[in-house]
N, C-alpha and C positions, 0 to 999 in steps of 0.2 A: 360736531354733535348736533342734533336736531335741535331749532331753536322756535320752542314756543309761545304761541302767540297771548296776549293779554288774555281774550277767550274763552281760549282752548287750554290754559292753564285753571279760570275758574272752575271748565269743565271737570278739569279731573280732580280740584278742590271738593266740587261735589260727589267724586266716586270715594273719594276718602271719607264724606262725612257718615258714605254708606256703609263703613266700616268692609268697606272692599264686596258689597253685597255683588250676587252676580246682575250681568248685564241688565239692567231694566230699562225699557222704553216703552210708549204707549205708541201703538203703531196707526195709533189715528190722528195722531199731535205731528207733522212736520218739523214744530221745534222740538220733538222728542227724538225722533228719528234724525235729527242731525247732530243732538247732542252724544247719542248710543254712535253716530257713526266717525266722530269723534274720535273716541274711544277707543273702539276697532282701529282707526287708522292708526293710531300712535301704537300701539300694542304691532300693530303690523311692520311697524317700522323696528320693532327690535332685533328682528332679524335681521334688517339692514347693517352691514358697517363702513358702506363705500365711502363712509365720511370720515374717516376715523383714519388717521396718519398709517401710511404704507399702507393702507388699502384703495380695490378698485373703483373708481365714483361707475353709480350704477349700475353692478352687478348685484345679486344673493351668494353667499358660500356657494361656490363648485366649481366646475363639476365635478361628481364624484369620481375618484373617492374623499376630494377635498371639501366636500362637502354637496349637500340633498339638491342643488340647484341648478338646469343648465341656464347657458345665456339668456336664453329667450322668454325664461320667465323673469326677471330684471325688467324686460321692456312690458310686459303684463302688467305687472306693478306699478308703473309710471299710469300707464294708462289707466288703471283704477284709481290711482289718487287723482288724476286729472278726471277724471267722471266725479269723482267725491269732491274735487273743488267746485266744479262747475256746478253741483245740487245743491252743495251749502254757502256756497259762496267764502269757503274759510282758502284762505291763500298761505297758510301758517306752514307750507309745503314744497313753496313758490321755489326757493336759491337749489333746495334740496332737488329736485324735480328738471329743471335746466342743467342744474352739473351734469344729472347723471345722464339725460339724452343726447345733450351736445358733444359729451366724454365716449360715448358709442357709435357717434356718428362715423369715423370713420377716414382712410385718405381721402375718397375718392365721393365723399360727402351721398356715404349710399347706404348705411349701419352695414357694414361691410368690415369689420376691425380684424385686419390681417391674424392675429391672435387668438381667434375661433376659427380658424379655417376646419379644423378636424371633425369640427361639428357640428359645421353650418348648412341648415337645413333653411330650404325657401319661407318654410314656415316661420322660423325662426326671425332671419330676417325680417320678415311680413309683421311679427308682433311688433318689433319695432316703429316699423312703418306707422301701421295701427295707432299706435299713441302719439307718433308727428302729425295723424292725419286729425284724429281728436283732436288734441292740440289747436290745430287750422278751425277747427270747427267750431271751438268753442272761443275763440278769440282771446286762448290762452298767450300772455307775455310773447311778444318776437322776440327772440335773439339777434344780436349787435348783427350790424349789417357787415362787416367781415366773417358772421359765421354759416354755418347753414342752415336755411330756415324751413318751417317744419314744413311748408307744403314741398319745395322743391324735396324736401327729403323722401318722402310718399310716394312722388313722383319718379325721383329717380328707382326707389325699390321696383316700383311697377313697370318700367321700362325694363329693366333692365330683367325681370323676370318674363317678360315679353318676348325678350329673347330666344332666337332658335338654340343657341347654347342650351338651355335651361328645360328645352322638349324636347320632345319623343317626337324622331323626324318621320314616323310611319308605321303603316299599320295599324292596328286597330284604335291602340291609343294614341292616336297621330295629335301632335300639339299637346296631350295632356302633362303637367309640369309635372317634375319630380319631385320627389320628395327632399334629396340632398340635395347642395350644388355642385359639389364635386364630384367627380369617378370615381377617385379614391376611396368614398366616405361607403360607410357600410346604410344602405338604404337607396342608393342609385338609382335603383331598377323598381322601387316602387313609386307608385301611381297614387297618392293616398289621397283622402279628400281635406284634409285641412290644408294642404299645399294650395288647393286650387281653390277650395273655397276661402281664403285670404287672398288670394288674388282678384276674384268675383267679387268679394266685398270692397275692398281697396277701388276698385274700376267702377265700383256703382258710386261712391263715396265722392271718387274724383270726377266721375259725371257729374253729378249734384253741383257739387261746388262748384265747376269749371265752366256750367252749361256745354261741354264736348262730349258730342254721340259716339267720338272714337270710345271713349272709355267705355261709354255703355254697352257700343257695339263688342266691344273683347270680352266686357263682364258678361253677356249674356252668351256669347260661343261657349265661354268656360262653364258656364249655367248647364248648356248642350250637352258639352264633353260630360260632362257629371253625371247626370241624367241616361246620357246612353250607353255610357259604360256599369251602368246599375248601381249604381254606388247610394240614386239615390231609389228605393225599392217602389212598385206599384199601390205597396201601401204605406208612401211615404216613410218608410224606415230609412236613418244616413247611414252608412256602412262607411267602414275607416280606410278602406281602397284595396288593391289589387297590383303584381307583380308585373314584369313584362316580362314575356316578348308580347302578350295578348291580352292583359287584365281581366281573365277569367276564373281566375282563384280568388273569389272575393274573401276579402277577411270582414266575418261580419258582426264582428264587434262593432255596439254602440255608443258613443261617449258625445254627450250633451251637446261640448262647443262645438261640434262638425254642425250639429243641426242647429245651431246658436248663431255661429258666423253665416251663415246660409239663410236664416230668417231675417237678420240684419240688413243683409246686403240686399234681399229680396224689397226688404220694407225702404229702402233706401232709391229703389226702380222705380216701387211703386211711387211712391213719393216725386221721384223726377218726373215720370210719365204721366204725373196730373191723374194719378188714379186709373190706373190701368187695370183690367179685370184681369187680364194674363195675370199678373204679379200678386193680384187680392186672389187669387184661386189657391195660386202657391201659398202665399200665405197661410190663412187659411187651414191648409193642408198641414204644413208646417207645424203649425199652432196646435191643433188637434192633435196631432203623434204625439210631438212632444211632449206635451200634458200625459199621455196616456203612458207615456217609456218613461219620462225623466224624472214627474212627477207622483209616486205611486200615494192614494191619500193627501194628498197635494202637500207632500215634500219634497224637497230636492232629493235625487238619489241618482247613484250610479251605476247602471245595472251590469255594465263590462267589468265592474272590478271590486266594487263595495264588501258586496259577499263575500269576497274572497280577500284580494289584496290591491290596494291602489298605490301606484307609484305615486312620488315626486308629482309629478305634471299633472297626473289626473286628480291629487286632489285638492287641487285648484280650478279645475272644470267648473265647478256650479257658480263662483262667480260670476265668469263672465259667461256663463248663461243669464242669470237672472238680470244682468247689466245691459244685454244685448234683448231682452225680452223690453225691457223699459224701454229701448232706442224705439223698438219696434211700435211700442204704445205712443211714443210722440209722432213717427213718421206715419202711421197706418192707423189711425184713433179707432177704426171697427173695430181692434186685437181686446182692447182695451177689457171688455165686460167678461170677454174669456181669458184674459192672461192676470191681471190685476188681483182678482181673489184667490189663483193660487198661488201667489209669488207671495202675497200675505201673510197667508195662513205658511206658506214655507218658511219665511222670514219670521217668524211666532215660534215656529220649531226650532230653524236654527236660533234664535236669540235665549231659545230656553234652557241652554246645555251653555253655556259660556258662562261655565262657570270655575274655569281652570284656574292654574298657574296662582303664583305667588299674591296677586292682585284681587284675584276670584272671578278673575272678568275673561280671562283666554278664550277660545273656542278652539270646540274640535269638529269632526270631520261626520261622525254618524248621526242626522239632525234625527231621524223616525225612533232614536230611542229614546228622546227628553234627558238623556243623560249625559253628561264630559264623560267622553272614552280616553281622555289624556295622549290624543291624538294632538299635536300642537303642531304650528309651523306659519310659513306666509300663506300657504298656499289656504290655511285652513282660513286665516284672520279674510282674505282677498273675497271669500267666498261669503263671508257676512258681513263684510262691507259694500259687496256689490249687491247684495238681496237686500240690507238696507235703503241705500239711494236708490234701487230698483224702483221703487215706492211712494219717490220722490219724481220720477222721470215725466209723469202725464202734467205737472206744472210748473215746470222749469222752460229756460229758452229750449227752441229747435236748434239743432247744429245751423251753422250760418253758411250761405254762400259766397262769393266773390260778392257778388252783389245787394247781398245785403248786411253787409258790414264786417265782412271779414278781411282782412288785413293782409295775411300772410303772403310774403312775394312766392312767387312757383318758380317754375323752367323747366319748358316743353322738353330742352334736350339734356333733361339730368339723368344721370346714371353713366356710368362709365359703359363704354363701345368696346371694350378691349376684351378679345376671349378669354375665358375661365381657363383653358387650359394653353400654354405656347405652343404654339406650330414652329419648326425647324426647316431650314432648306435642306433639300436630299443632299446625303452625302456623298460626293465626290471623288474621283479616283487621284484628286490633287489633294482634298482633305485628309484622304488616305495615308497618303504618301507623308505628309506634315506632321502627322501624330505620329508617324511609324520615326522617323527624324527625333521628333521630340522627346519620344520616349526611349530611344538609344540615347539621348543625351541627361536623360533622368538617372538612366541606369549607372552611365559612366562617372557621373558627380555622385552620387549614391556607392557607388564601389571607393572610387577616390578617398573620400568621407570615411571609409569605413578602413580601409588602408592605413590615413593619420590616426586614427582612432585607436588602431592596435599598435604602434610604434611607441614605444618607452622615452 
């Protein structure tokens, strides 16, 4: 079970003295804002039970129908508490936080756990990654030197999706990664952009920290590929990607963290290239859409699905928007005068409806009506603990590099070499012959067998 800290136990002594009042914070007090996110965290952890005897360390319930959750938001969730240690400085999360990413790492020390093969998507993986790479960034805890540690782990993801295995060997969307990893897996054949834009952010992230142009060089081809398969629009709209044989069926549905991981990763260029006007354009760009799509009245909203019905995953989207809007305000400080007032005034909104559950403090999912729709879950609690620390992000440290006190050991050559699918040698008219042998000798012990069997 979760074990809290001296703290963060007072904290919630004071949610009780409020006789379970809903969420209050002053959202101009930084110690108010770390005590509300608090709060949220622990509440977010209820859906947790990887801690708890015969269960999995670092998963959520799923997937369905075993419950609302697949893999890869497990690794979501690491990475938001690792962004909320790193704003508040509360470590009350630390043993909890290491189980569960070293427990998904994997044989081949890649978050590759033979055990989601059916559903493993690049992206998926990539969250993962994502939070080893934070991890590295924020000079969160190493893991013992026999296990694997977070940068080699980032790395290996990124390699190994580097891979021509993993692309489209031609035509139009030549190189662009897929969506699954497997043939098998039903999503093969799509081009989508959070596959690729997780790999562009990953690559600009690992440029940073590594000072290597190769990463930059791969994150900005993928930047390419995105761009001129339309995915990302003339008037900066993200679209969720396209089918093959030609990626010209766009699907053009929009959902927040497409255009989230892509201002990150953007803001992360920028940042390495000593302020590059290429990247401040994108930006920029970026920045104004969003606001105008994601943010209607400067609330968080979801316009692909809200209205209507949002799955599992999407409602957990405004999190790591508003998480990744913050990165963008330390890496890119111009963002700051345009992103800052609406993430506020969002985070005002959402904070005003959390007022659920048993406690009075829960949040749910529709911030533009001031009200608890009794919408509950991680995905809900994720999304107002990231708009919180969002808030917090312009006076906190910068993510670190190798060189300026970052710790973590890498490995250029991490990821496993070995293809996703086995190749066999042709078969032979001696192989032939051997099976055909062996299977007359199946047949004969199989009749035999059946002989003694009916004898009295």
């Amino acid at each position: 079970m979760v074990k809290f800290s001296t703290p963060l136990l007072a904290v919630l002594g004071l949610a009780a003295d409020r006789a379970y009042a809903a969420l209050d914070v002053d959202l101009d007090d930084p110690a108010s804002i770390k005590k509300a996110a608090a709060l949220v965290a622990e509440d977010l952890l209820t859906f947790y039970h990887g801690d708890e005897p015969g269960m999995v360390p670092g998963i959520l319930p799923g997937p369905p129908p075993d419950g609302d959750y697949y893999w890869w938001q497990g690794g979501a969730m690491w990475g938001a508490l690792l962004d909320y240690r790193h704003h508040t400085g509360d470590k009350t999360f630390d043993d909890l936080i290491t189980q569960a990413l070293l427990w998904q790492v994997g044989p081949n020390e890649d978050f590759m756990p033979p055990n989601w093969t059916a559903s493993m998507g690049n992206d998926d993986q990539a969250f993962w990654a994502l939070s080893a790479m934070l991890a590295t960034e924020i000079g969160y805890t190493d893991p013992p030197p026999d296990q694997a540690q977070w940068l080699s782990l980032a790395q290996a993801v990124f390699h190994e999706q580097t891979h021509e295995d993993r692309r489209v060997p031609s035509g139009r969307c030549k190189w662009g990664l897929r969506w699954q990893v497997y043939p098998s897996n039903n999503g093969y054949n799509y081009i989508n952009t959070i596959a690729n834009a997780c790999y562009f952010n990953i690559g600009a992230r690992l440029a940073r920290y590594t000072d290597n142009s190769t990463y930059a060089d791969l994150a900005t081809k993928t930047w390419d590929i995105i761009k001129d398969l339309g995915y990302i629009s003339d008037k900066w709209e993200v679209y969720d990607g396209a089918h093959l044989p030609d990626c010209t069926d766009l699907n053009k549905a929009q959902f927040s963290y497409n255009s989230a991981m892509l201002l990150q990763g953007a803001a992360f260029l920028y940042n390495y290239t000593d302020g590059s006007q290429v990247w401040e354009d994108r930006i920029n760009s970026l920045v104004d859409r969003m606001l105008q799509t994601f943010f209607p009245d400067n609330i968080a909203y979801e316009p692909s699905c809200e209205g209507t019905k949002c799955n599992a995953d999407m409602l957990s989207f405004k999190g790591y928007t508003a998480r990744w809007m913050g990165s963008t305000m330390q890496l890119a400080p111009f963002t700051q005068t345009k992103i800052m007032p609406v993430l506020k005034a969002s985070t005002q909104a959402a904070v005003k409806q959390c007022t659920g559950g048993d406690n009075g403090r829960f949040c749910g999912f529709h911030w533009n009506t001031g009200v608890f729709d009794n919408s509950v879950g991680a995905g809900q609690q994720m999304n107002v603990l990231g708009s919180l620390i969002s808030l917090l992000s312009p006076s906190v440290a910068p993510p670190l590099t190798n060189s300026t006190g970052g710790t973590s050991v890498g490995n250029v050559n991490a990821g496993s070499d070995e293809p996703l699918v086995p190749t066999f040698a042709p078969i032979t008219g001696g192989d032939k012959a051997g099976a055909g042998i062996l299977t007359a000798l199946i047949i004969a012990v199989s009749l035999s067998g059946f002989a003694w069997m009916s004898t009295d």
